[in-house]
N, C-alpha and C positions, 0 to 999 in steps of 0.2 A: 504493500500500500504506500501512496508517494505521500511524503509528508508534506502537512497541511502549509499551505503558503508558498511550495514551490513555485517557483517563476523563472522564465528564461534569464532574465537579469540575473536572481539569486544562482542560478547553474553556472552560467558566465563568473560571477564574480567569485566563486569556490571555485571553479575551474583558474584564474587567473591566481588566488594565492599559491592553487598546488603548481602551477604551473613555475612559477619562483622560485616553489620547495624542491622540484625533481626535474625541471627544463623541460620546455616544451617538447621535446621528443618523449621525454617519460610520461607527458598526459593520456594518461587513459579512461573509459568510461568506467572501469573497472576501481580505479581508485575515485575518482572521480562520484559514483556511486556511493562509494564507502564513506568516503570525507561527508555528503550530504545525507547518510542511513538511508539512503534507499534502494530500491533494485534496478540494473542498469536498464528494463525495459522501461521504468518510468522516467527515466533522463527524455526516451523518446515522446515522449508528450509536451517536451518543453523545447528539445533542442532537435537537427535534423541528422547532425551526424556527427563524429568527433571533427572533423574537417570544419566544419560548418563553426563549431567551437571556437576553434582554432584562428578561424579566421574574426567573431564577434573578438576575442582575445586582442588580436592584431588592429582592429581599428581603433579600439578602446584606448589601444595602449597608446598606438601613435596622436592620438587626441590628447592624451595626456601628458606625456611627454612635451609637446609641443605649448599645453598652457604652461607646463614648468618653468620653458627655457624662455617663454615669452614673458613671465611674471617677470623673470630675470632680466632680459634684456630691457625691458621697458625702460624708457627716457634715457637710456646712454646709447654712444652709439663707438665705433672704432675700436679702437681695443679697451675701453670698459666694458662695450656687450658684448666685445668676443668673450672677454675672459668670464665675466657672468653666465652665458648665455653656457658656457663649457662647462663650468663650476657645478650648472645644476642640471648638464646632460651627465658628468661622471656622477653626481649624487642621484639620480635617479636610474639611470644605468645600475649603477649599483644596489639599489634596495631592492630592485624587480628587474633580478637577472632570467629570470623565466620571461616574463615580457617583453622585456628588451631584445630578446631574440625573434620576436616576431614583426620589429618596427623595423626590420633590417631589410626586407627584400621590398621591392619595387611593388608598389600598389597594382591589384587586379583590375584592367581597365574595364571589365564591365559590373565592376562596384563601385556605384558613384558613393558612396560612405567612403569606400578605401581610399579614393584615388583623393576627395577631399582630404583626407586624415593623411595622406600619405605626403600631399604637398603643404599642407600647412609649421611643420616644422624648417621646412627649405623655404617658404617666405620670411619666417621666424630672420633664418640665417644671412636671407637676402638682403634685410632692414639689417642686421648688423652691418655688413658689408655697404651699406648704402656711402657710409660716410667717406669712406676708400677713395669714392669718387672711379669707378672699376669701371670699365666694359662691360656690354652683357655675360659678353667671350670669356673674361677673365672673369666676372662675378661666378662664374658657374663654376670655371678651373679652381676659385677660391674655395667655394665649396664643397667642392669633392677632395680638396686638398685638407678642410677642416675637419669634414665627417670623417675622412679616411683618419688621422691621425686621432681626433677622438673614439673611435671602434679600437682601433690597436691599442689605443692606452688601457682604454677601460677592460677590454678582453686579455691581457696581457694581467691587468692587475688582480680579474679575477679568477688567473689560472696559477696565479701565485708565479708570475715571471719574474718579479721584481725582486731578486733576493742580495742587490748591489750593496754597498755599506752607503748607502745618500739616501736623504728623504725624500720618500716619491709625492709628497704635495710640494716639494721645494724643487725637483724634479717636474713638475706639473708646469707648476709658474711659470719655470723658466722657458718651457715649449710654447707658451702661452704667450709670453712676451715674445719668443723667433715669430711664432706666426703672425702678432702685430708688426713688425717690423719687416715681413714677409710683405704683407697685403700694402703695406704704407709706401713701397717700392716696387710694388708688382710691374713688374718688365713685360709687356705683351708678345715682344719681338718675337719669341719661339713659337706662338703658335700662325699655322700658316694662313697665307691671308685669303681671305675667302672663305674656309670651312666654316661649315655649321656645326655649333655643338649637337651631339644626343639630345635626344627628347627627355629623355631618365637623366635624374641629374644623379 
């Protein structure tokens, strides 16, 4: 019998802490089931498939993320909102490593949820960038050059790579100020002239 007040929200939001606890690969309906005390045939009166899950997970998460790093960058801009807007993508990165793993891959274009949820933290990024005074060209190189280096940090720290004798938020900073200093100089000259960026940033 499913317990009383099940709701697809409530399946979702027990699915996204286990998914923190054991990584989105370890989500199953089975534990999933268990965490909520019920039988995994009643998950299907709320949800459509573990997939289906999975993916309510991934827009949730990219929505939220994205208010994070935007609370953050709000009213600075150049390398104040870089380093805020990073500050509180490894802090959230980090408390929901289960969800974080699913803000990672390129929005489904025929879920206008995802593809919203999916560009709104790259506008996020865009506004930081604005102050740059960048290219389109270069606003986009910037940002693949931010998100790439914050994924490796945050991935790296939570695979326990950092085992150097320096402190890794003093280590942070200082990658933090390169990329101000990066973006405050950005050279276009390498890319060729003419090309269009990806659609994907």
């Amino acid at each position: 019998m499913a317990r009383a007040g099940l709701t697809h929200d409530r399946v979702v939001e027990a699915a996204e802490v286990l998914a923190d606890e054991v990584g989105i690969a370890g989500l199953s309906f089975a534990a999933l089931a268990d965490r909520l005390g019920v039988k995994v045939p009643s998950l299907y009166k709320h949800v459509a498939s573990l997939d289906a899950v999975r993916q309510s997970i991934s827009v949730r998460a990219k929505n939220d993320m994205a208010d994070a790093i935007g609370a953050a960058a709000i009213g600075r801009s150049r390398g104040e909102a870089v380093r805020a807007l990073s500050l509180a993508y490894r802090a959230w990165a980090g408390a929901h490593p289960g969800r974080y793993e699913t803000t990672l891959r390129a929005a489904i274009p025929g879920d206008p949820a995802d593809v919203r949820a999916g560009s709104r933290a790259v506008e996020v990024i865009f506004s930081a960038l604005a102050g740059y005074d960048l290219s389109r060209e270069a606003t986009i190189d910037a940002t693949r050059m931010l998100r790439s280096t914050l994924h490796g940090f945050v991935a790296l720290e939570a695979a326990g790579g950092f085992m150097l004798p320096l402190d890794v938020d003093a280590s942070f900073e200082s990658i933090l100020g390169a990329l101000d200093r990066t973006f405050d100089g950005w050279d276009p000259a390498g890319r060729e002239p003419g090309r269009e960026p990806n659609a994907i940033v």
